[in-house]
C-alpha positions, 0 to 999 in steps of 0.5 A: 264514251259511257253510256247507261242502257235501260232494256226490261228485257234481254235474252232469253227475256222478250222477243226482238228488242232484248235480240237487238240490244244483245246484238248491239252489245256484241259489236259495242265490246269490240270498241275498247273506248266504249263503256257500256252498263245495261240495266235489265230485268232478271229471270226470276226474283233475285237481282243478277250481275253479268260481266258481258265483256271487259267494258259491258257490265248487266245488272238485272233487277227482279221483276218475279216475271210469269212469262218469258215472252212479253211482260205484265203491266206490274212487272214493268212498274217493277222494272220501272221502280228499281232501274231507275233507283239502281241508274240513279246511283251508277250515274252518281258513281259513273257519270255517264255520258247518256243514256239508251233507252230501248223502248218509251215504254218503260225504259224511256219513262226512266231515261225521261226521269234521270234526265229532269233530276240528273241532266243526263240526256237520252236516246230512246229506240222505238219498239213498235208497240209503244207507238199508239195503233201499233198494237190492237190490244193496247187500244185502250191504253194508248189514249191514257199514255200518249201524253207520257209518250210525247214527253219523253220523245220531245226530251229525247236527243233522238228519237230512233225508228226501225223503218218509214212506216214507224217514222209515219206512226210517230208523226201521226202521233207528234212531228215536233222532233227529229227522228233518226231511221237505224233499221234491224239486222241479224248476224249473217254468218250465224243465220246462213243458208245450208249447204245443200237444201232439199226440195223434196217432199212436202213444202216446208213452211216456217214461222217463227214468232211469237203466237199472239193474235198480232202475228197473224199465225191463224191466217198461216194455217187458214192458208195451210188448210186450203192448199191441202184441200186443194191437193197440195202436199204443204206442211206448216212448223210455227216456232215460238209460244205465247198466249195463243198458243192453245187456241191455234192448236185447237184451230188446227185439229178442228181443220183436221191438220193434225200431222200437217203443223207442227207446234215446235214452241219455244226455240233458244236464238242459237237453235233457230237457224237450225229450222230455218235451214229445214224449211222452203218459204218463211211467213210471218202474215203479222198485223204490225211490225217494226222490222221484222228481225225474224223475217231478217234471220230468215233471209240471212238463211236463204229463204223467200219470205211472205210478209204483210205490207207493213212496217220494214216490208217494203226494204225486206222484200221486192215483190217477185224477187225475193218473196211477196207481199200482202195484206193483213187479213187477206188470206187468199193473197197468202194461199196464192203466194204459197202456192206459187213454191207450191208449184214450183220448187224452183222458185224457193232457190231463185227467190231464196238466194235474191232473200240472202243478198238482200240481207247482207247490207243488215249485218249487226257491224255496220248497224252499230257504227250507225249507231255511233255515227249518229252519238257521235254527231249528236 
C-alpha cells in the first residue's frame, strides 16, 4: 500500500495534529507492506529531506514560518502552493494508492485538487479548528471557507473525527457524507506514572497546551487565585507558549501570584512526561477541543484530570472517577474540583490510577490498525 500524507505541520512544528501524524508514522513503519511519503512544512526556509524509516520518507517544503506554534495565513498559502507542486510529481513517479490529509484546511485543499486533476482519492482527518465554530477567533473566516470545506469532505472517501462531539459539528455544517470516528491516543509506555509520587506540599496543578485565549489558561489562574486566598496552599505550572503569553503573565502578578505559577514555556514532546510525573491534578479548562491529546498523555501519567464538557471529555473522564467536568467559563465549578484534591490527597492516587486505566484502551498500536482497518475496507 502507498499512501501520500499531507500535514503543514509536524513536530516540532504545531500541536497535536503533526503529535498525531508522528505517532501514526511510528506504527505505520512496523508494517513492511506500507509505503508512506509525507509532505510537510520545514523549520525554516530551505526545503528538508528526512529518511523517517526504510519505507517513510518527509519532505518539507518551506514556508519561512514565524511561529513554531500555529501558522500564519501566508504561511498555509505557501505550504499550499508547494505540496501540491512537490505531491503532483511524486504522484506521476510513485502512483499512489490515496492520499492522507491532516486537516481540511490547507492539506485537505491539496488532497481535494490532486484528486480533480490526477484521480487520486483521499482521506482527510478533521482537526478541530477546520470545523466552522470550532474556534472564536476564525468566526469571521469560517462563513468565506464553508463552501471550500464542504467540498473537499463530500469528495473525500472518508471523512475522519476525533469524538461525537466533532461528528455533531461537521453535521451542523453538511451530513451529506460518512464520517468515520478514530480517536486520539498517546504512547503508554513513554507517558506513565512515576514510580513513587509524593503528595507532599503544596498541590501541584499542571497544564500543558498551548497559551491561546481558546485553551482557558485564564480561568486556571482565576481558579489558583481564589484557592490561595481561601488558604490553600496550590501552585499552578502552565507548560506551552503561544500568543498569550505575556497577557497571562501580566494577569498573574497583578493576582499577586508571583511564586504560585510557573511559566515553563515551550517543553520538546519527549520532556513533557517528566512534569507530568511532577504534578497532582492536570486542567486543561479549553473552550474546544477535539481530543485532547494532552489531557490523554496526562492520564498515561496517572493523573486525575479537570476538563471542560467539550469535545472527547465525555470518553476522557467519568465524573468522580477519574476527574471532573465543567463548563467553559465557569470558574466556580473549576475551583470546587481543585479543591476537592485540595483537601484531599487521597483523591489524586484514587482518581489518577482510574485516569491510567481509562487510558490504556488509546495506546497509538491499535489506533493504527484503525486505521488500516478502515483503508482497507474502503
Amino acid at each position: 500500500m502507498k499512501i501520500l500524507m499531507l500535514d503543514n505541520e509536524f513536530p516540532p512544528l504545531g500541536g497535536g495534529m503533526g503529535t498525531a501524524n508522528q505517532a501514526v508514522l511510528r506504527e505505520f513503519a512496523k508494517k513492511p507492506d506500507l509505503h508512506v511519503d509525507l509532505i510537510t512544512s520545514a523549520l525554516g526556509g530551505r526545503s528538508e529531506f528526512e529518511r523517517f524509516a526504510e519505507q517513510i520518507s518527509i519532505y518539507k517544503v518551506p514556508v519561512w514560518n514565524q511561529n513554531i506554534h500555529h501558522s500564519s495565513n501566508r504561511e498555509l498559502a505557501l505550504f499550499t502552493i508547494q505540496a501540491l507542486v512537490k505531491a503532483y510529481h511524486l504522484h506521476r513517479r510513485n502512483g499512489y494508492d490515496f492520499s492522507f490529509a491532516w486537516s481540511a484546511v490547507p492539506a485537505g485543499a491539496v488532497a481535494l485538487v490532486l484528486n480533480d486533476l490526477l484521480g487520486l482519492p483521499y482521506y482527510v482527518w478533521v482537526s478541530g479548528p477546520d470545523i466552522p465554530g470550532f474556534e472564536k477567533r476564525y468566526q469571521r473566516l469560517y462563513p468565506l471557507i464553508t463552501p471550500m470545506l464542504r467540498r473537499i469532505w463530500k469528495k473525500a472517501r472518508r471523512v475522519i473525527a476525533k469524538c461525537p462531539e466533532e461528528v455533531e459539528m461537521i453535521r451542523a455544517v453538511d451530513d451529506s457524507f460518512p464520517i468515520e470516528i478514530i480517536e486520539n491516543g498517546v504512547d503508554l509506555e513513554h507517558f506513565s506514572p512515576p514510580d513513587d509520587r509524593s503528595l507532599d506540599g503544596a498541590l501541584r496543578v499542571i497544564c500543558s497546551a498551548r497559551l491561546i485565549e481558546r485553551k482557558g489558561q485564564r480561568h486556571l489562574i482565576q481558579a489558583v487565585h481564589r484557592l490561595n486566598q481561601e488558604g490553600f496552599d496550590v501552585n499552578l505550572e502552565l507548560v506551552g507558549d503561544g500568543d498569550a503569553m505575556n497577557a497571562y503573565r501580566q494577569y498573574a502578578a497583578s493576582l499577586g501570584l508571583n511564586g504560585k505559577i510557573a511559566f515553563s514555556g515551550y517543553v520538546p514532546r519527549e520532556h513533557i512526561q517528566e512534569h507530568l510525573q511532577q504534578a497532582h491534578v492536570f486542567a486543561l479548562p479549553s473552550y474546544n477541543e477535539g481530543m485532547a491529546l494532552a489531557a490523554l498523555e496526562a492520564m498515561g501519567c496517572g493523573l486525575p484530570v479537570v476538563l471542560t464538557r467539550t469535545g472527547g471529555t465525555g470518553t476522557l473522564v467519568e465524573d468522580g472517577v477519574n476527574g471532573f467536568s465543567h463548563d467553559w467559563e465557569d470558574v466556580e465549578a473549576l475551583t470546587a474540583a481543585l479543591r476537592r484534591f485540595a483537601q484531599d490527597r487521597g483523591l489524586v492516587t484514587r482518581m489518577g490510577a482510574a485516569s491510567r486505566q481509562r487510558a490504556l484502551p488509546y495506546g497509538w498500536e491499535e489506533l493504527a490498525e484503525k486505521y488500516l482497518d478502515l483503508f482497507e475496507r474502503n
